[in-house]
N, C-alpha and C positions, 0 to 999 in steps of 0.2 A: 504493500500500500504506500502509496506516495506522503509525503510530509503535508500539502496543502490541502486535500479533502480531508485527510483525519483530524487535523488541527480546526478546521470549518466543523466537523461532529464533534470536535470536542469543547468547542466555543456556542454549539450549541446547547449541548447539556450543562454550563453552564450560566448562558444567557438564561434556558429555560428555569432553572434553579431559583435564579434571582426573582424573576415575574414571577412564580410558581402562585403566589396570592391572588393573583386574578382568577383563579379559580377555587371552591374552598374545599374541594376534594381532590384536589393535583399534591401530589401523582396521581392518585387513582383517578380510571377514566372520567375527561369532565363528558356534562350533557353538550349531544351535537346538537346545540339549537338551532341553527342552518335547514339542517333536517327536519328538526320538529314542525319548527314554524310555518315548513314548504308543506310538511304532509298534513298537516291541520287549517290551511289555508282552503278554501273551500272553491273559491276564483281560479286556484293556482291547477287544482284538482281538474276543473270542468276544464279547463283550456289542455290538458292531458287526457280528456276524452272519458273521463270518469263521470257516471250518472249520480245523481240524487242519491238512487236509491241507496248506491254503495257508497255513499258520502257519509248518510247518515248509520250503516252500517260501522263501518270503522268509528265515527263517533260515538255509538254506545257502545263496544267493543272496549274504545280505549278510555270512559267511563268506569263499564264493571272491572276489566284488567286492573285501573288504579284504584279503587276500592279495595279488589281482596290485595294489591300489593301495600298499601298502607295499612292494612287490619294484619298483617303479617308484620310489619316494621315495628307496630305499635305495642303487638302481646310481646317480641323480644328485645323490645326497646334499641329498636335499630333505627338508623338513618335511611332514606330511601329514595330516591328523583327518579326522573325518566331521563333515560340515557339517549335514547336516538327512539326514529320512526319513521315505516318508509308506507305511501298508501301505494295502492297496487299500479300498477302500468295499464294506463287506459286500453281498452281494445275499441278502433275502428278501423275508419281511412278516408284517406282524402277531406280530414279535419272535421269528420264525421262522428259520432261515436255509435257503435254496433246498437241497433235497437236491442232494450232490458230482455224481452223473450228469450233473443239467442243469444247474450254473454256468458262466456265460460264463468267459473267459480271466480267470486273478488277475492285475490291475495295483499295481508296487510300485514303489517310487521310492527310493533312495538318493542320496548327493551329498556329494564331496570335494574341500577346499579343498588345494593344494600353495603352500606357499612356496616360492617358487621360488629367491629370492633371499633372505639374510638381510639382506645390508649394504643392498638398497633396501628392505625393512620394516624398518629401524631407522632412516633417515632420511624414512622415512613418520611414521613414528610422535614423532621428535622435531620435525619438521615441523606437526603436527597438533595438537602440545603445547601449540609454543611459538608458531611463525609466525602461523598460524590461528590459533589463542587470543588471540593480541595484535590480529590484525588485527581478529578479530569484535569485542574489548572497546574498540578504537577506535571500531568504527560505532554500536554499543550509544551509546556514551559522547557519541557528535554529535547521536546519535537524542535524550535525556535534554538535552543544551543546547537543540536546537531546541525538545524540549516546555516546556524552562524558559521560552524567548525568546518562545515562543507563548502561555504563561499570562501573561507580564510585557505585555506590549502591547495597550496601553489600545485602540487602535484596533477589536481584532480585539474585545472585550469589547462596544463601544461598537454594534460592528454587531449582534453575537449580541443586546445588549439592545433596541436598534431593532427587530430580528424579533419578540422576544417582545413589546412595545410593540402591533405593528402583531395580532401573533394575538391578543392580548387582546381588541384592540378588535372583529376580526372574528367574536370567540366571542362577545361583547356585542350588535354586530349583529345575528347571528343568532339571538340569544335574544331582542329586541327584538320580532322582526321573523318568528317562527317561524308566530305563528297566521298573519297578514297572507298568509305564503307560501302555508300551507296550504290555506288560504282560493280562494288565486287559482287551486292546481292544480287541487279540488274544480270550482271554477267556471269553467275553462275562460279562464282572464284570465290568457292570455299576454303580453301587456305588462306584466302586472304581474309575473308569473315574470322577463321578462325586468329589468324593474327591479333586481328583489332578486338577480337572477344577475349584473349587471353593477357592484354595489356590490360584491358578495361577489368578485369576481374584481378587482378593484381593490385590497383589501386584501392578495390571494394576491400580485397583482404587486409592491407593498411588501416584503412579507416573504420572496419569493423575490428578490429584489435583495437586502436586507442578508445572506442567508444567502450569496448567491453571492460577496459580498464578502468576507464574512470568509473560506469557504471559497479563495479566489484568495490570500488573507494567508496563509493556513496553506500551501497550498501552495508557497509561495517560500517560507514558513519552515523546510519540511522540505524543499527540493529540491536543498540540497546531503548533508544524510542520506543521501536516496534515491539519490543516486546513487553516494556511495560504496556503499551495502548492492551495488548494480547490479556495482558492481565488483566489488564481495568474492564474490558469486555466481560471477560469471567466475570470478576466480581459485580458489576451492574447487573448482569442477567443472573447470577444463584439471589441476590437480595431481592429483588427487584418480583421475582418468584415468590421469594421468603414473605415477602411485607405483601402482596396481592392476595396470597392463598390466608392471611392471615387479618388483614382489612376488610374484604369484600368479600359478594359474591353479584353476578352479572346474572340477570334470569330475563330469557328470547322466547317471544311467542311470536310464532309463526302461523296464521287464520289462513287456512283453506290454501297450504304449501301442497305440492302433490310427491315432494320425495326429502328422504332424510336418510343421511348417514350414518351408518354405524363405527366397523371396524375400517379406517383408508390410511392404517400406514403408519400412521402417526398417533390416533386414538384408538385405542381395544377395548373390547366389552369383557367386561371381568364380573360382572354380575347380572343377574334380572332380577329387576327391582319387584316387590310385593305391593305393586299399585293397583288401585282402581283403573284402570285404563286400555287399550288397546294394547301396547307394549312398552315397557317401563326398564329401563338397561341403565346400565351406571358405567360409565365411560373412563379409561383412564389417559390417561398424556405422559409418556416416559419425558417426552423432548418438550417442555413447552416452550413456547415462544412470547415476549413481552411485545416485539413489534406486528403483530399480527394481524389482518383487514381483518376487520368485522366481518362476522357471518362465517367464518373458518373454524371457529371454536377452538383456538389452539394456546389462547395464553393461560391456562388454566392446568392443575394437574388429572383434575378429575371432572368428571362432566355428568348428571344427571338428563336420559333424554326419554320423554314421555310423549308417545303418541294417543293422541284422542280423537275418536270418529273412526270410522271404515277405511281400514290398511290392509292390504294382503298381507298374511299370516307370515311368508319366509321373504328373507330378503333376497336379490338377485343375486349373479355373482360378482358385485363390485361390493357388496353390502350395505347397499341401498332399501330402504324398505319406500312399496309405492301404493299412494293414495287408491284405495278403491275406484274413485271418480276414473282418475284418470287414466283406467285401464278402458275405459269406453270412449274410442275417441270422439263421438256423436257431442260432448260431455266439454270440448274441445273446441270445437268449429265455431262457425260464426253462422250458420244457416238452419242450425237445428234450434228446435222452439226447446226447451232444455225442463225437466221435469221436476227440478231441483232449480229455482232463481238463482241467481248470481250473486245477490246479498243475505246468501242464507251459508251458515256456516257449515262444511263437509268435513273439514280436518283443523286440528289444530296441533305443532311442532312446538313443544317444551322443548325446551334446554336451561339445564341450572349448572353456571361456571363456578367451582371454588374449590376449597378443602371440602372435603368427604365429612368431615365434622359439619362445617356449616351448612351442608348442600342438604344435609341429615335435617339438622333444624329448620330447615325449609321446609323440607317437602312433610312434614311432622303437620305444620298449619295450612299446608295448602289446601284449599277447600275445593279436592277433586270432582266433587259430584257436581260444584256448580259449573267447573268447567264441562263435562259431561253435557251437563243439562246446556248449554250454550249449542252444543251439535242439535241439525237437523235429523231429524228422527224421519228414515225414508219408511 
C-alpha cells in the first residue's frame, strides 16, 4: 500500500473521531435519514410509481413495527431509533404506474438499531476518541517520517535519475533510428527489426533495474509504516467487533421479500431456533466485517433469521429459502389480475444482528403472533 491513501484512511478515522458528537450513537450505526425521509415522503413515492394503496401500507406497517420495537426497548430499558428504510421500487412504464389489480406483492424495508448496553457504548465511544485517534495519529505520523526519510536519501534520487538518464537516451534512439525501422518492416528485413529490437530492449533493461532499485529502497523505507498500519487494522476491527457485539443489536424487516439467505460462505446455521414461525435458524459469522453494505448481514457475529408467511419448506442449493408467492410466476407479471393485492402482506424477513446473549433477549419479547397475524391468510 502506498504512503498517500493510507495516510488519507488514517486522517480519516481521525477526522471522524473528533466530529464523532454529531451523532449520539457514533460509532455505532447512526440513522440514514437521507433514506428515511425519501421513503416516508409520500410525493417522492408517487413520482417512483408507487400507489396509494401501498403508501398507506408501509405507513401502518412502519406504525405497528415501531410500536412492538419501542415496547421491546422499554421492558429492557434499552435505547432504540430507526436506523434506515427503503419503500418498494414502483412497478410501471413509461411514467405510468401498473394499475392496483395486476401489481406484484409491495416490498418494504425498515431497520432498528437497540442499545443494548449504555456503559459498553460509552466506553466505545471514548475508546474511538481517544485510543484509536492516538493510535491512527501515531501510524499517520511514521507514515510522514518515512516519506521524509524517502525524499532525504540521495541514493533513492540517484537511481530515479539513472532511469530517467537511460529513457532519454532510449526516446533518442528511437527517434534516430524510426525511419531505418520502418524501412526494415516495409521490406521485410528482419535482422534489421531484430537489430533495432535488441538495442531498444537493452535500454528497457537499464531502466527497469534503476526503477526496481529505488523501488526495493522505498520499500524498506516504509516497511516498518506498513506494518504498524497492519496492526492498527487488526486492532480496529477485533475492538471495533468487541464494542458492536456488546452495545447493540440491528433488527431488519423485510415485508413481502421473496428470498432469504441462509448458509453463503460467510454465515452458517448452527441452530433452529424454537419459534412460532415459518423457519426460525440462528446464524453465525466466523469472519465479521465492521465495513459492511447494509443488507449483507455480515458485521455481526451471530444473526437470528425468522421467516413469517408461506416459504417453501427446503432451501435450494445456494441456501436460499423462496417465498411461496413467488414460485407462481402469474404472482409476478404485470397483466394478471393477482388474487392476493399488492398491499397485502405475503412474507415477512427477520433478521436480529448481535451477540447471541442479546439476540436471546430479543427474540424472548418479541411478540411473534402479532407478526403472524400481520400475514394474509390465503
Amino acid at each position: 500500500m502506498k504512503a498517500f491513501p493510507v495516510l488519507l484512511l488514517l486522517l480519516c478515522v481521525i477526522t471522524k473521531a473528533v466530529h464523532s458528537q454529531e451523532c449520539t450513537y457514533f460509532p455505532a450505526d447512526c440513522p440514514q435519514t437521507g433514506d428515511i425521509e425519501a421513503a416516508q415522503d409520500s410525493d417522492a413515492c408517487i413520482n417512483n410509481l408507487v400507489v396509494a394503496e401501498e403508501i398507506m401500507m408501509q405507513n401502518d406497517l412502519r406504525r405497528v413495527f415501531t410500536s412492538m420495537m419501542n415496547e421491546i426497548a422499554r421492558n429492557r430499558n434499552w435505547d432504540v431509533y430507526e436506523y434506515t428504510e427503503e419503500s418498494g421500487g414502483g412497478v410501471g412504464s413509461n411514467g405510468k404506474a401498473t394499475p392496483y389489480p395486476l401489481r406484484r406483492p409491495y416490498q418494504y424495508l425498515i431497520s432498528f438499531n437497540f442499545i443494548v448496553n449504555k456503559d459498553s457504548l460509552e466506553a466505545w465511544q471514548n475508546w474511538y476518541s481517544n485510543d484509536l485517534k492516538n493510535a491512527s495519529e501515531k501510524v499517520a505520523d511514521s507514515y510522514k517520517q518515512s516519506a521524509s526519510n524517502a525524499s532525504e536519501d540521495k541514493s533513492t534520487q540517484e537511481y530515479f535519475d539513472s532511469a530517467m538518464y537511460y529513457s532519454n537516451l532510449k526516446a533518442k534512439y528511437m527517434s534516430d533510428h524510426a525511419a531505418e525501422y520502418q524501412k526494415a518492416i516495409l521490406g521485410g528485413d528482419t535482422k534489421a527489426q531484430k537489430r533495432y529490437e535488441d538495442e531498444s530492449k537493452k535500454y528497457d533493461e537499464r531502466i527497469n533495474a534503476f526503477i526496481n532499485r529505488k523501488n526495493d529502497k522505498t520499500e524498506a523505507t516504509f516497511s516498518a509504516s506498513k506494518s504498524q498500519y497492519s496492526n492498527l487494522e487488526t486492532y480496529q476491527h477485533k475492538n471495533t467487533i468487541a464494542f458492536r457485539n456488546g452495545s447493540t443489536i440491528r433488527v431488519t424487516l423485510n415485508v413481502n421479500d421473496y428470498i432469504a439467505t441462509a448458509n453463503d460462505g460467510d454465515k452458517k446455521v448452527v441452530k433452529q431456533l424454537g419459534t412460532p414461525t415459518t423457519i426460525g435458524l440462528l446464524l453465525h459469522n466466523d469472519s465479521p466485517n465492521e465495513h459492511e453494505v447494509f443488507g449483507q448481514y455480515l458485521r455481526s457475529t451471530d444473526i437470528a433469521l425468522l421467516l413469517f408467511g408461506k416459504w417453501l419448506p427446503k432451501p435450494d442449493e445456494s441456501h436460499n429459502y423462496h417465498s411461496g408467492y413467488f414460485a407462481d410466476k402469474k404472482n409476478m407479471d404485470a397483466v394478471t389480475v393477482k388474487e392476493i393485492p399488492c398491499d397485502r402482506v405475503q412474507t415477512i424477513v427477520l433478521h436480529i444482528e448481535g451477540s447471541q446473549k442479546y439476540v436471546n433477549q430479543f427474540l424472548q419479547l418479541l411478540d411473534m403472533q402479532k407478526l403472524n397475524s400481520l400475514v394474509v391468510k390465503e
